[in-house]
DSSP file (Angstrom, degrees, kcal/mol; ACC not computed):
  #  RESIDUE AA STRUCTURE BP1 BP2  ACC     N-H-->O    O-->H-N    N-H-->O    O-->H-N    TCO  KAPPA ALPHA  PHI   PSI    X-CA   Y-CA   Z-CA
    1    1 A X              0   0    0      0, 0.0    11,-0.1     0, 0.0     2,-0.1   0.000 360.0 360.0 360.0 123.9  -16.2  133.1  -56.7
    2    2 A X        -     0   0    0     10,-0.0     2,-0.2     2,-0.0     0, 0.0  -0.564 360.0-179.3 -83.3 164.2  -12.7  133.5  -55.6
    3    3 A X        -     0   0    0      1,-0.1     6,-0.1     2,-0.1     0, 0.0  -0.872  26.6-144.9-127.6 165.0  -10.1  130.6  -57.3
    4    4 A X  S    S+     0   0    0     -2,-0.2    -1,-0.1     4,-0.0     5,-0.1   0.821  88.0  77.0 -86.2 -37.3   -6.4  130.6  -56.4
    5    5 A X  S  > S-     0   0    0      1,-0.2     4,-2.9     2,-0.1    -2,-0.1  -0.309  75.8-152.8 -68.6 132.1   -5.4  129.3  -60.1
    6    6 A X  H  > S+     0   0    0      1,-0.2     4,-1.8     2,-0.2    -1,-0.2   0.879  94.9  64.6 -83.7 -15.0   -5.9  132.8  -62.1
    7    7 A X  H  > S+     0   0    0      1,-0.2     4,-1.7     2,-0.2     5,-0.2   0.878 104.5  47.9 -77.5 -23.9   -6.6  130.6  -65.2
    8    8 A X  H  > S+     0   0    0      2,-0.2     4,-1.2     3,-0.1    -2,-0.2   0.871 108.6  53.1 -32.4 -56.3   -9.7  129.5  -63.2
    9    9 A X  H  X S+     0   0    0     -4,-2.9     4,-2.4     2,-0.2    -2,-0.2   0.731 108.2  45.4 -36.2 -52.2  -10.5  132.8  -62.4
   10   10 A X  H  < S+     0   0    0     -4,-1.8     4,-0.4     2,-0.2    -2,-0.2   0.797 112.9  54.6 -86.3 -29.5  -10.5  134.2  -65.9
   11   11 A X  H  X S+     0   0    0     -4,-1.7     4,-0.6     2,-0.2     3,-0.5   0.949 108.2  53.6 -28.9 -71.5  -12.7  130.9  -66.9
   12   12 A X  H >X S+     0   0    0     -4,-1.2     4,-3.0     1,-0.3     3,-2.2   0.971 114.5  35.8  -7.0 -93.5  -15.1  132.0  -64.1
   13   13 A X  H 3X S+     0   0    0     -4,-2.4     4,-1.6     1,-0.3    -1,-0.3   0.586 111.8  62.9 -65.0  -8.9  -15.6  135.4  -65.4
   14   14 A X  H 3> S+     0   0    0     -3,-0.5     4,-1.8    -4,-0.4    -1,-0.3   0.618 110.8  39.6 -94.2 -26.8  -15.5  134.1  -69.1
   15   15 A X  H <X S+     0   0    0     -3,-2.2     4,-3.9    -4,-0.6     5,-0.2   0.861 116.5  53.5 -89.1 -46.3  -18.5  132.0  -68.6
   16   16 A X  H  X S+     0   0    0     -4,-3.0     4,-3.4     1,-0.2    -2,-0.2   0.997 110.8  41.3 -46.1 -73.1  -20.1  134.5  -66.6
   17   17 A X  H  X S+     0   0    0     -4,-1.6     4,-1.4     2,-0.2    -1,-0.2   0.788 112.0  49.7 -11.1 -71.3  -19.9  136.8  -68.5
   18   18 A X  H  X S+     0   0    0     -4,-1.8     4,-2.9     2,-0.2     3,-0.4   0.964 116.9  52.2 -61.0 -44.5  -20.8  134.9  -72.2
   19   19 A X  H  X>S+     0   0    0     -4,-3.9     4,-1.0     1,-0.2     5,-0.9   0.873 107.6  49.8 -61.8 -21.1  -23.9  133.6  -69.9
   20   20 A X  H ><5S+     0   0    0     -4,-3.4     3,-3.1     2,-0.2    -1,-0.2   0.977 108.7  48.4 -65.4 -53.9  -24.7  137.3  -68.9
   21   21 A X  H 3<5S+     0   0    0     -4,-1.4    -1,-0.2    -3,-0.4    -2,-0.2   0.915 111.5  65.7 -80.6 -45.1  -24.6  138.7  -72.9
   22   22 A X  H 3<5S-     0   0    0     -4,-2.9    -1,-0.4    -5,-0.2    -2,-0.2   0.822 108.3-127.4 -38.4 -42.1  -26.9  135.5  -73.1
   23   23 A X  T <<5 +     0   0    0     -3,-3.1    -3,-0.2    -4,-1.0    -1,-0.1   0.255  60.5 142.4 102.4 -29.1  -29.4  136.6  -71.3
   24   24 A X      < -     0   0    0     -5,-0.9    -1,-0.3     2,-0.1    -2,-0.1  -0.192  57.7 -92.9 -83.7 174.0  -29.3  133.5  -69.1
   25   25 A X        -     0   0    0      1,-0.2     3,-0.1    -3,-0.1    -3,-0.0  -0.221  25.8-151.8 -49.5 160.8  -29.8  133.3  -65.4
   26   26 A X  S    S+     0   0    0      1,-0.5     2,-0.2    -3,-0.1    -1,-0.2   0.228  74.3   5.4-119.5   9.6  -26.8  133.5  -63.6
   27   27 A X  S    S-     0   0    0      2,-0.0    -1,-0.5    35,-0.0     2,-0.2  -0.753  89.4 -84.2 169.5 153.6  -27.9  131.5  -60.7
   28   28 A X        -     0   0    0     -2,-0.2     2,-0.9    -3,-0.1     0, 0.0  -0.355  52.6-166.2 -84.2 100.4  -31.2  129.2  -59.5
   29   29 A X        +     0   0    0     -2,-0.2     2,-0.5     2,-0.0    -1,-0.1  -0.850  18.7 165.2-104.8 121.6  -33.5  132.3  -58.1
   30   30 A X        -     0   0    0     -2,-0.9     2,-0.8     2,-0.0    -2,-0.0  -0.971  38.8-108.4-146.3 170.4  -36.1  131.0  -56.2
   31   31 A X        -     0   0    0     -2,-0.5     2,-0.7     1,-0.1    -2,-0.0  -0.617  28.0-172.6 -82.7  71.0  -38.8  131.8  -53.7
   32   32 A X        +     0   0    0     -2,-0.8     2,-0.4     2,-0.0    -1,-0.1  -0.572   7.1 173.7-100.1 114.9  -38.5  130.7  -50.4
   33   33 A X        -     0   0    0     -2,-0.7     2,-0.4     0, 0.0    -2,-0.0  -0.905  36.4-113.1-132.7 140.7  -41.3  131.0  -47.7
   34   34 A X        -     0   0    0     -2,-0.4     2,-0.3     1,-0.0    -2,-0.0  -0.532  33.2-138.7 -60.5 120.6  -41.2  129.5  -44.0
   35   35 A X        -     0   0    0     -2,-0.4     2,-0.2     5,-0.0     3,-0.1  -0.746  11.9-125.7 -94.8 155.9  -43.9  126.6  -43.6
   36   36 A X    >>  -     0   0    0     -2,-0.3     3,-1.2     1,-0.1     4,-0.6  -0.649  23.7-114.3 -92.7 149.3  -45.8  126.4  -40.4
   37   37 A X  G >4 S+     0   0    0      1,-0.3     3,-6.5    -2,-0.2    -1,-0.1   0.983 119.2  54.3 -61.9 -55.9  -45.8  122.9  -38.4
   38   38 A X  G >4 S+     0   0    0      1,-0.3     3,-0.5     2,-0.1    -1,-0.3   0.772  98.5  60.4 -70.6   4.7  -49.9  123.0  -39.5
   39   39 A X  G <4 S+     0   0    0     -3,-1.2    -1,-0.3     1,-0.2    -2,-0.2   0.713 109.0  37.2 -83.9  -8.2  -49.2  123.5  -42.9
   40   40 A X  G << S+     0   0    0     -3,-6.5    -1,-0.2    -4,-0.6    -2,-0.1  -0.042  90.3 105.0-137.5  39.6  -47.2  120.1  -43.4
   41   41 A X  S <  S+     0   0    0     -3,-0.5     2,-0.5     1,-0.1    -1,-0.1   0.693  72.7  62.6 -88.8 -21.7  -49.5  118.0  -40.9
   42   42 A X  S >> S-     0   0    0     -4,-0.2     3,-1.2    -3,-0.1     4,-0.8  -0.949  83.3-127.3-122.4 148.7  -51.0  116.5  -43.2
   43   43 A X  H 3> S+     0   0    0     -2,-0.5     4,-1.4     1,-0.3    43,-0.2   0.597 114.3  46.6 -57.7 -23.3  -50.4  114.1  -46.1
   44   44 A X  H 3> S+     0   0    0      2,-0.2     4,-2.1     3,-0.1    -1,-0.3   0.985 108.6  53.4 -31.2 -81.8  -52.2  116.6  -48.4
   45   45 A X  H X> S+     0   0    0     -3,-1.2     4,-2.6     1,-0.3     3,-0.6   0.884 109.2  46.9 -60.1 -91.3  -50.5  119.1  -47.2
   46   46 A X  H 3X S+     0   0    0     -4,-0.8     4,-1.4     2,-0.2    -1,-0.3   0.671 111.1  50.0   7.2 -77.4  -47.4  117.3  -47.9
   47   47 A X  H 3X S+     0   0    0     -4,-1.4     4,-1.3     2,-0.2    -2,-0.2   0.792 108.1  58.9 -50.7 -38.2  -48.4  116.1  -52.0
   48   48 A X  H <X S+     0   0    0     -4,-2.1     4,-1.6    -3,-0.6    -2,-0.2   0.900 108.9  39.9 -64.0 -39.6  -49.2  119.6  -52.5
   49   49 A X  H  X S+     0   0    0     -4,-2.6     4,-1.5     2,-0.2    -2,-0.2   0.932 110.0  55.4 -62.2 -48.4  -45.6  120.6  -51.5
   50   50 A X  H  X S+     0   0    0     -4,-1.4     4,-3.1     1,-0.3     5,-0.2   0.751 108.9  52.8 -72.8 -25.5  -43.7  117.9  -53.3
   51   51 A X  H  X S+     0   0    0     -4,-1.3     4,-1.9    -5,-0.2    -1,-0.3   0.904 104.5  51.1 -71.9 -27.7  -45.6  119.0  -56.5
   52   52 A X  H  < S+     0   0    0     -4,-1.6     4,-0.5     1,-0.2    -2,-0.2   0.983 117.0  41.9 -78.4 -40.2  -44.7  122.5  -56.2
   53   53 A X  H  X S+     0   0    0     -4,-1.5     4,-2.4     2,-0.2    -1,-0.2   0.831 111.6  55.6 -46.4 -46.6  -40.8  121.1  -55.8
   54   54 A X  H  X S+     0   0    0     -4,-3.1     4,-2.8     1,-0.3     5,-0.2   0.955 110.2  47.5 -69.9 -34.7  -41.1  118.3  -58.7
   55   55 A X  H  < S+     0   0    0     -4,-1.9    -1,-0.3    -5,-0.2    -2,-0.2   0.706 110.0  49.0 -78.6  -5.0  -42.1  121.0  -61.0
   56   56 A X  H >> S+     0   0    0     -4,-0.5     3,-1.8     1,-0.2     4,-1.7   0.964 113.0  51.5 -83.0 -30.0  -39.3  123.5  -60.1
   57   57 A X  H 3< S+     0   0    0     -4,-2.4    -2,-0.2     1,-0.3    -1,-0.2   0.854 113.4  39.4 -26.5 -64.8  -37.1  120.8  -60.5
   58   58 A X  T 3< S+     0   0    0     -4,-2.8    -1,-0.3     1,-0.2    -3,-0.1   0.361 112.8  64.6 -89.6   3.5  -38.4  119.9  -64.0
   59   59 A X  T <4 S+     0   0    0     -3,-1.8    -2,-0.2    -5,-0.2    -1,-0.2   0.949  90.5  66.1 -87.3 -52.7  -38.7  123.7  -64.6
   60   60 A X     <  -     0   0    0     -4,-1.7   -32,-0.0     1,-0.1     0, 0.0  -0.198  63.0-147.2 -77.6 157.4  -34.9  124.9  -64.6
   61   61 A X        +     0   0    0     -3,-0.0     2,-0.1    -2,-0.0    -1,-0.1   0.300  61.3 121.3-110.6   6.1  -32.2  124.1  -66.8
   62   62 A X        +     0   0    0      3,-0.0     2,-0.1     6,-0.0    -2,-0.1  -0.461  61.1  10.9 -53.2 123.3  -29.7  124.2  -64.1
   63   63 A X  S    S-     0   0    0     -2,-0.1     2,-0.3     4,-0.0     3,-0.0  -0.514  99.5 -39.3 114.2 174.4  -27.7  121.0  -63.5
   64   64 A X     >  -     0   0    0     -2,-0.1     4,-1.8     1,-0.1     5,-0.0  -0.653  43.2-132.1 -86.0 159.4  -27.1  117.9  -65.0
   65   65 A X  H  > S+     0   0    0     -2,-0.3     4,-1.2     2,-0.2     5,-0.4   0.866 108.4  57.1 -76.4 -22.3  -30.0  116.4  -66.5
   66   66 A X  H >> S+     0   0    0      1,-0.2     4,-2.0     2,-0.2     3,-1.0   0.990 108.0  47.5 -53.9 -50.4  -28.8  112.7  -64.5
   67   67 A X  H 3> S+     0   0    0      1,-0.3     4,-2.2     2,-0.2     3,-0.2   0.976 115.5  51.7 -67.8 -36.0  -28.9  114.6  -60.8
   68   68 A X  H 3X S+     0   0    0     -4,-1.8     4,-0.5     1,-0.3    -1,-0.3   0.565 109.8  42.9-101.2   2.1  -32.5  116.0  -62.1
   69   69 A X  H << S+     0   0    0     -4,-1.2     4,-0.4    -3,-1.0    -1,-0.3   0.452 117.8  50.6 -79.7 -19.5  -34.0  113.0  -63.0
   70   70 A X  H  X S+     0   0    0     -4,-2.0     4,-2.2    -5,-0.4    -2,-0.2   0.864 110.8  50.8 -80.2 -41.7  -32.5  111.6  -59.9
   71   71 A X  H  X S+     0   0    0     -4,-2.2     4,-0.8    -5,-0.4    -1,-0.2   0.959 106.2  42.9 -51.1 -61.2  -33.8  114.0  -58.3
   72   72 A X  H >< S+     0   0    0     -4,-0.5     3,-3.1     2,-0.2     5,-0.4   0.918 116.6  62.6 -72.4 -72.7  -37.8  114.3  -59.3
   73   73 A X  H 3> S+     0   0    0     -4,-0.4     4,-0.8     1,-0.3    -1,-0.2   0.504 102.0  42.1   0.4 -66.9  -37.4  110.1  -58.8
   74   74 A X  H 3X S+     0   0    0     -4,-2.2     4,-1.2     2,-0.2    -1,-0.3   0.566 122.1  47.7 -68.3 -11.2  -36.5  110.4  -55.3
   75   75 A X  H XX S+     0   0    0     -3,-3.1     3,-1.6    -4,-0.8     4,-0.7   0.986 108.5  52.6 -53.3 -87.4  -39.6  113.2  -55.3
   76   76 A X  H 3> S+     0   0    0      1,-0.3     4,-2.3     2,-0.2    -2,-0.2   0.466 108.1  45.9 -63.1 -20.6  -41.7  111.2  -57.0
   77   77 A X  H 3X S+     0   0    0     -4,-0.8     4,-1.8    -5,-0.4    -1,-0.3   0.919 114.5  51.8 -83.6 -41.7  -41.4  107.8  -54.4
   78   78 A X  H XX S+     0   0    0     -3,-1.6     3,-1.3    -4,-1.2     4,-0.6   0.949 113.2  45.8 -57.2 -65.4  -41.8  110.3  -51.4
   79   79 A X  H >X>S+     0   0    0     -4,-0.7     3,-2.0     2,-0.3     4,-1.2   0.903 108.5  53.0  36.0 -88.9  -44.9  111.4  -53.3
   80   80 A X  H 3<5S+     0   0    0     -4,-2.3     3,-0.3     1,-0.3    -1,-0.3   0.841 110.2  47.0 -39.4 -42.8  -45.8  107.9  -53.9
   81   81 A X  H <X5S+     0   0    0     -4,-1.8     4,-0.6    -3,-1.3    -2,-0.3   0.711 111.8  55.3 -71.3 -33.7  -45.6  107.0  -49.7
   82   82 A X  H <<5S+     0   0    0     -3,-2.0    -2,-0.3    -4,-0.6    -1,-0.3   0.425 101.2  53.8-134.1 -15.1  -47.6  110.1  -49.3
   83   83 A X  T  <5S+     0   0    0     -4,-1.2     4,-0.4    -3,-0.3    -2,-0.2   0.141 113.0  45.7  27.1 -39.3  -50.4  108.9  -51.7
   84   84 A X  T  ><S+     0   0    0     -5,-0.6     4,-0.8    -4,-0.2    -2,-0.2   0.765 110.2  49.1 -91.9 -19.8  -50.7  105.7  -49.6
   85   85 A X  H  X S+     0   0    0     -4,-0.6     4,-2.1     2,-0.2    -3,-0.2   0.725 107.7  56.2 -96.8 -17.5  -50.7  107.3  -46.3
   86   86 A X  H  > S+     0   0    0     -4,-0.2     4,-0.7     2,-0.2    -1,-0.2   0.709 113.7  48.5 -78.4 -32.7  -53.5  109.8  -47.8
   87   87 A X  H  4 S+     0   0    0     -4,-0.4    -2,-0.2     2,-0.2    -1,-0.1   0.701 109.8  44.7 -75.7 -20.3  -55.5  106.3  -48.5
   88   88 A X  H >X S+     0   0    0     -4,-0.8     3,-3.2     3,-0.1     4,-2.1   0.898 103.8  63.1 -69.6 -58.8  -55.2  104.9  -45.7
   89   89 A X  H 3X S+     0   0    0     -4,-2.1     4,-2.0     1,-0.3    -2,-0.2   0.846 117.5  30.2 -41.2 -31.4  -56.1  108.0  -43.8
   90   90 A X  H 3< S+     0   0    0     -4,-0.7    -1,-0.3     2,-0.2    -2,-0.1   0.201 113.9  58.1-120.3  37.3  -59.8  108.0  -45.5
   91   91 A X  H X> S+     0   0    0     -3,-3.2     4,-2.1     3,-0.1     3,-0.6   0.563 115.8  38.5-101.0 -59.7  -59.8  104.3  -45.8
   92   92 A X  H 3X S+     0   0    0     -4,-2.1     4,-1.2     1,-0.3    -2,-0.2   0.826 115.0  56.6 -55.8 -56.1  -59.2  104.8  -41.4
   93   93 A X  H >X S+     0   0    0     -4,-2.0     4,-0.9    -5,-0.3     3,-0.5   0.830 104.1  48.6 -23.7 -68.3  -61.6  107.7  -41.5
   94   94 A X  H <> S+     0   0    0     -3,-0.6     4,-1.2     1,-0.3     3,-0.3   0.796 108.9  59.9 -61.4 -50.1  -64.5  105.6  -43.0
   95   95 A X  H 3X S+     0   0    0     -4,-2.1     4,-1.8     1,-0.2    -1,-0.3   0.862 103.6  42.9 -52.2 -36.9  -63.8  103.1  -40.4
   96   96 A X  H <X S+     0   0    0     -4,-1.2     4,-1.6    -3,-0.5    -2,-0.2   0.596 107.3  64.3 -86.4  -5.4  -64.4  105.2  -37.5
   97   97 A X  H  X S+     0   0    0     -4,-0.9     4,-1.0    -3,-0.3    -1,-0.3   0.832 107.4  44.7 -69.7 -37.9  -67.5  106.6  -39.2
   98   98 A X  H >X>S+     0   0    0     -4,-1.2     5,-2.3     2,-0.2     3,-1.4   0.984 113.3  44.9 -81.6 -62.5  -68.8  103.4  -39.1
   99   99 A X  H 3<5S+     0   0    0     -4,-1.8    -1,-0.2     1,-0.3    -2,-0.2   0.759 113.1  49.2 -49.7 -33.5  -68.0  102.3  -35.6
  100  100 A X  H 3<5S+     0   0    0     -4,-1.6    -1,-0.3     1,-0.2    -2,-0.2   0.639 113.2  47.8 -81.8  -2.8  -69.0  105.3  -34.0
  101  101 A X  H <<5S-     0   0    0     -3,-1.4    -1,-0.2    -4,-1.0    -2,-0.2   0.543 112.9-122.8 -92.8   2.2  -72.4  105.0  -36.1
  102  102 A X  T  <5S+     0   0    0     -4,-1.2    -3,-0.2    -5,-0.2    -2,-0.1   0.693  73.5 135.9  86.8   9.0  -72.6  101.0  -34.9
  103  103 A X      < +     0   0    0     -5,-2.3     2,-0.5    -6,-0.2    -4,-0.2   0.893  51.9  63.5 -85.1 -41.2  -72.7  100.3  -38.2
  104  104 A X              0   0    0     -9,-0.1    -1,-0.1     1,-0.1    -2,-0.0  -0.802 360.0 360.0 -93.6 122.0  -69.9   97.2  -37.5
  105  105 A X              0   0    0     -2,-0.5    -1,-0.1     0, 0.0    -2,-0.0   0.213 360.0 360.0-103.6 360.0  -70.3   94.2  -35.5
């Protein structure tokens, strides 16, 4: 990472470094795959994803711990919207089973 200040620089590389002899990661590697429109059509589809997200979130020690509670939060309410809209969808489902059997008058 270039800096102009050279005591920055030598910070930089001082950290790097110690984290390298450490053993820890030196930066967030993760896995990254293209999703297809029918893979995120549905509200399923959707929960299944946001779990795979809350847990990398709550896997890595990268960050402050504030932004990464702040983070799975804002997860966890999209989550939450996507939980209601998956109950209404087979609440709505069950309805039109009905109508189309006559079953409602």
């Amino acid at each position: 990472m270039p800096y102009r200040s050279i005591e920055q620089r030598k910070q930089y590389q001082r950290d790097w470094l110690r984290s390298k002899r450490l053993g820890e990661p030196t930066r967030i590697e993760t896995r990254h795959r293209v999703l297809s429109i029918r893979e995120i059509e549905t509200a399923n589809a959707l929960l299944s994803i946001l779990a795979g997200q809350i847990k990398a979130v709550m896997v890595t020690k990268e960050g402050d711990t504030f932004i990464r509670a702040r983070t799975i939060g804002y997860l966890v309410a999209i989550a939450l919207k996507a939980v209601e809209t998956v109950d209404l969808d087979q609440r709505l489902e069950a309805l039109e089973k009905k109508i189309n059997l006559g079953g409602v008058r």
